[in-house]
N, C-alpha and C positions, 0 to 999 in steps of 0.2 A: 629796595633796601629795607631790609626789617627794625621795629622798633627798635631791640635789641643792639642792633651793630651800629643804629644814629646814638643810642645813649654812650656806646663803649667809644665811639670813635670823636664824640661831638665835647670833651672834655681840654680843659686849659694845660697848659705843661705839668701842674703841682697832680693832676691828676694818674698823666702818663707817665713821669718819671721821677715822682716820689717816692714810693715803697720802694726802688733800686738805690735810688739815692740815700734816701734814709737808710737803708742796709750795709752800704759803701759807707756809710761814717761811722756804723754803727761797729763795721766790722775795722776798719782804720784805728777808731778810739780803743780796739780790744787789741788791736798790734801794738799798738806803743805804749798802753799801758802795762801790757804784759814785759814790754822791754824796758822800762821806767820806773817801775813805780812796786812795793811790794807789800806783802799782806791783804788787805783790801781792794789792791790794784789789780791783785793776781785772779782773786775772785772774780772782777769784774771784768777780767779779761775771756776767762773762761765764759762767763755769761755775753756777753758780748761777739764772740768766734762761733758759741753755737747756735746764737740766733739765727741766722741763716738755714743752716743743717734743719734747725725743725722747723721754721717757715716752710721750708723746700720740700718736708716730709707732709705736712699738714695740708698744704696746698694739693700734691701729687696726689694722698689720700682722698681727700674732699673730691678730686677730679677724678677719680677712678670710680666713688658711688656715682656718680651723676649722667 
């Protein structure tokens, strides 16, 4: 086993299923604020729904130069 796959693999929960998690609330607080709440809520909904979209772009990007 390479160094590489003991550091990716050898990590506690907050490591492997953090960044989906924190995505999953992040994207949850931008549904129901968008259905709740308005002016400021609306904003933060929009910022909050397209997080995802450009994490998934920037990640895919960064793995396409490498």
């Amino acid at each position: 086993m390479t160094d590489t796959r003991k550091l990716r693999s050898s990590g506690n929960w907050r490591t492997v299923y953090g960044g989906p998690l924190l995505i999953g609330v992040l994207s949850t607080a931008g549904l129901l604020s968008a259905l709740l709440y308005e002016g400021l809520g609306r904003y933060f909904s929009w910022l909050a729904l397209g997080a995802p979209i450009v994490l998934t772009a920037w990640f895919y990007a960064r793995r396409r130069r490498a």
